[in-house]
N, C-alpha and C positions, 0 to 999 in steps of 0.2 A: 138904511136910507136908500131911495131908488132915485137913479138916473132915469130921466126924459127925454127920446130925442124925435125930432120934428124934421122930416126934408123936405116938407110941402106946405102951402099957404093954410090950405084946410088943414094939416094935421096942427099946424100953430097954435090954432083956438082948441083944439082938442088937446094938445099939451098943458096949455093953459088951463084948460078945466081940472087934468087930473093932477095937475101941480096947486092947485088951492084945496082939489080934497086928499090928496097923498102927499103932499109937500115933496121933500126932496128938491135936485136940480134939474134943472130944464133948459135944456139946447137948443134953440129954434132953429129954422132956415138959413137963417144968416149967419147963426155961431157955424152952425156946419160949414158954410163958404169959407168964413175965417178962418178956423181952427182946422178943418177938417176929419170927415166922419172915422177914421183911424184913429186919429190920437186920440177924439175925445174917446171914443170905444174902448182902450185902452185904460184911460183914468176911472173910467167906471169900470170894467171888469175888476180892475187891481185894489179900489178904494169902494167897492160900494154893495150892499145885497141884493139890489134888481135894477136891473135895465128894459126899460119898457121904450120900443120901436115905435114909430108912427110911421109907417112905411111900408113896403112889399116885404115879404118874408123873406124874397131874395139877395134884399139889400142886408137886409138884420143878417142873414148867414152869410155873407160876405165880408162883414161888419164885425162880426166875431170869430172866423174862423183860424186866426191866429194866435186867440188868447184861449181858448178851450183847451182846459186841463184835465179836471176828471170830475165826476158827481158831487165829491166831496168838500170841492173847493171853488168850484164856478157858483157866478151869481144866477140866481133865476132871470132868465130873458123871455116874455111879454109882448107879441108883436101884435098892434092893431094897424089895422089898414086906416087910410086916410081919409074915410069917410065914417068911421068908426063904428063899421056894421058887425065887423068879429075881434074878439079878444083871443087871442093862439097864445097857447104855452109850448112854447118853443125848446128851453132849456132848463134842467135841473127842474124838472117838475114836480119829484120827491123833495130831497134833503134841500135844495136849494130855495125849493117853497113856490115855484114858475106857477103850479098848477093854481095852489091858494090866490096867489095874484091875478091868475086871469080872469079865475071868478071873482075875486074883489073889483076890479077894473069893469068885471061885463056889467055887473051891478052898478055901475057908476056912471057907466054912459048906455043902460040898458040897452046891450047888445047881444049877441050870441059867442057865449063862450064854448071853444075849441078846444078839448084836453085828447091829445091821443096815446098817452098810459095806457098797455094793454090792463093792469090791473083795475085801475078807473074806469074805464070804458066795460070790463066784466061786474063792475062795481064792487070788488073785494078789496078789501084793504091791505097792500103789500107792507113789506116789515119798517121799511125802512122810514115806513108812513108811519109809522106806529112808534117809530124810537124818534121822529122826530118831533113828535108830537108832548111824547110824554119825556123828554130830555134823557132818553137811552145810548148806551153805546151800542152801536153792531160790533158784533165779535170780530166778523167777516164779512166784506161786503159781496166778495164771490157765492159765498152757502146766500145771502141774502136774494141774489141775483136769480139762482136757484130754487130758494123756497118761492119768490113770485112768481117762476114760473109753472110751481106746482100747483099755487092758486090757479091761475090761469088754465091747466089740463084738468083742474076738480078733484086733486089730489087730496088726500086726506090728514089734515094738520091741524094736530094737537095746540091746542094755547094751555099754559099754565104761569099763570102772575103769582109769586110767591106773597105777594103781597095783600092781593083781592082789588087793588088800583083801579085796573081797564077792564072796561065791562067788555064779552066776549067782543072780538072784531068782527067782521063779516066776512065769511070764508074761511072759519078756524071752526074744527069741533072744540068741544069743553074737554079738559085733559080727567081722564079716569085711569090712567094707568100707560106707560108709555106703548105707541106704536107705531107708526111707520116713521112719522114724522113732529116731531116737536118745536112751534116756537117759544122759548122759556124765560121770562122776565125775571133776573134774580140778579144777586150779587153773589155766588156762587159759584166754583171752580165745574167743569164737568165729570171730572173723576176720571169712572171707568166703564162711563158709559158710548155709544157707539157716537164718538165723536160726528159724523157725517148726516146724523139723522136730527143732530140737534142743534137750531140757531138760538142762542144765546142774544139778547139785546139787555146789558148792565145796567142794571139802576145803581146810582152814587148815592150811596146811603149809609156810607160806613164812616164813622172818625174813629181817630185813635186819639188817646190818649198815651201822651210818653215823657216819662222823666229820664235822664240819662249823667253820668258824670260831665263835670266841664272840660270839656277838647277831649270825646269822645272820637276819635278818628273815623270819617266819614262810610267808607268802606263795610267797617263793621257795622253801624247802626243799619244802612242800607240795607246788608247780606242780612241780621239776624230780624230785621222788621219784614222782609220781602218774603226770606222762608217759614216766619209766625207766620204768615198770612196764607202759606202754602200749604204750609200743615193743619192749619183749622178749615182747608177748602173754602178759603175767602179770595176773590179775585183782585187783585191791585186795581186792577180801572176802578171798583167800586169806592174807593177811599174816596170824601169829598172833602175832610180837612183832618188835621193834624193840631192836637191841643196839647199848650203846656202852661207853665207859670214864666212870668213873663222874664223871671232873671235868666232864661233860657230864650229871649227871643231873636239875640244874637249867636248863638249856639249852630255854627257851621254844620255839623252834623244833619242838625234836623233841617234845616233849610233845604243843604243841599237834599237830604228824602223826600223835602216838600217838591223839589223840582221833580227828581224821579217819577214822584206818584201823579206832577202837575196836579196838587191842590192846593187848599188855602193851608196857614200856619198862623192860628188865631193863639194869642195869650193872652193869658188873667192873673189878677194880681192875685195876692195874699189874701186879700180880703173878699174878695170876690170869691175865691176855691172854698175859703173858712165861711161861708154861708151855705156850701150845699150840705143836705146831710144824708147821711147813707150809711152801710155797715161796713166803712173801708176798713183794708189793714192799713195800719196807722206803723210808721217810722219812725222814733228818736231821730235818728240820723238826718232822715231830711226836712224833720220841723226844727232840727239845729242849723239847718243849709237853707233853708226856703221861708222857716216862719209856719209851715202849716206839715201837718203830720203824713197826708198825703196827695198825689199830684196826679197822677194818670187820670183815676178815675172821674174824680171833681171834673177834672178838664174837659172829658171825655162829656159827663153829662151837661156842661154848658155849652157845648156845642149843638146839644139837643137829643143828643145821642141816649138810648137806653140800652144801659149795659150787657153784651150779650158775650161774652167773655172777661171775664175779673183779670184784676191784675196777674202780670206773669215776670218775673224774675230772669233775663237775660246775660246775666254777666256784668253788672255796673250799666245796666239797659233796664226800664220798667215800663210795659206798654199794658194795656186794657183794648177794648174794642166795644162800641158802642154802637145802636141802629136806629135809624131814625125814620120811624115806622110809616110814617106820611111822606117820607120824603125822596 
């Protein structure tokens, strides 16, 4: 949702127009009198994903310069002047989205849109344009900081999608074999390679699948789920949910890993797991405890996931690892 804010008579009707094609709220001249351009600037900084200006660029940085956090977390800010001859992206023009909006905005009131991103303006595509496009994590947003500005010297930077996803970017060779520099799209740990030459942007593409005893003590599912995943060079950010059968959906253990990992913790019932079919290993024990012979795996594949790891045997812990190859 984007805020609107209006200080002048002309910019009113121009608020008004891009509040019927952008919706969102909209502050005119007069709220600004009442309220005053602070606090509202504030409610929108705190509660909202863009703030678009009607006004001098002086006022907008004025206007914000008490609530600017960091890249990651500010809204994009949008300044058009009040006769609405240019659209300026002012703030968070990457991750926050400023630059997209001021081209959606220039288009709206056909004007002249103003983006000054050194990487935009070279016309390459920096990382962080790329992870936020395609819903990637940055590993680092310093090496990110750094690989755009090796776009920008013509530096030479490997792309490789483990996936085949994103068609090459602009400004990246095609990877044939690692060299100076690599941007690398995976859910994949780096190893032992030369940590500094390689930006990482995660794709969330992994579920697990996991059965565990009842009042497995939190600690341990944690420790032995965290270094599974460290020993098959799978990276934690990558997890995008956690599946089980649902007499597990109150099972503290797994919750609390769901928070660690910050993903979903999707359950299925018996009858749902007993339609998938596959070559599980199959348990007495827990079709005596559950109703169904096995549990990881099933779970694992109704979350969408295709299995790339089988079950594994933890100590009264049963986890699989599953990808989800589009996604």
């Amino acid at each position: 949702m984007i805020g609107i804010i209006s200080v002048t008579k002309d910019g009113d009707k121009i608020g008004e127009k891009l509040e019927k094609k952008l919706g969102g709220k909209l502050f005119l001249r007069d709220h600004i009198k009442n309220i005053g351009l602070k606090n509202i600037t504030k409610e929108l900084f705190e509660n909202f994903q863009g703030i678009v200006f009607i006004s001098s660029t002086g006022i907008a940085v004025r206007a914000i310069s008490d609530y600017i956090k960091d890249k990651t977390k500010d809204p994009a800010v949008v300044v058009v002047d009040s006769l609405g001859k240019f659209s300026i992206s002012l703030l968070s023009g990457h991750l926050g989205g400023g630059n997209s909006l001021a081209k959606k905005i220039s288009i709206l009131l056909n004007n002249q849109c103003i983006i000054t991103t050194a990487t935009d303006i070279k016309d390459v595509v920096a990382p962080d344009i790329i992870a936020k496009d395609n819903s990637l994590i940055i590993e680092d947003l310093k090496k990110a900081k750094d690989f755009a500005a090796a776009l920008i010297e013509d530096k030479k930077i490997d792309f490789l999608d483990d996936y085949n996803l994103i068609s090459l970017p602009k400004g990246y060779s095609k990877y044939e074999g690692f060299g100076e520099m690599l941007l690398w799209i995976t859910n994949k740990l780096i190893g032992n390679k030369n940590y500094n030459k390689i930006l990482r942007l995660k794709r969330r593409n992994l579920v697990l699948g996991i059965g565990c005893r009842k009042n497995t003590p939190k600690d341990e599912l944690e420790e032995k789920v965290l270094n599974y995943l460290e020993n098959h060079n799978l990276d934690k950010d990558s997890v995008k949910a956690i599946g089980s059968i649902d007499l597990k959906k109150d099972e503290e253990a797994i919750i609390n890993l769901k928070e660690k990992l910050n993903c979903d913790f999707v359950t299925f019932s018996k009858e749902e797991i007993s339609k998938v079919k596959g070559d599980f290993e199959k348990s007495d024990f827990v079709k005596k405890i559950t109703g169904v012979p096995a549990v990881c795996e099933p779970s694992a594949i109704l979350l969408g996931g295709q299995i790339i790891l089988p079950k594994e045997k933890l100590g009264g812990i049963t986890i699989c690892v599953g990808e989800i190859k589009n996604g």
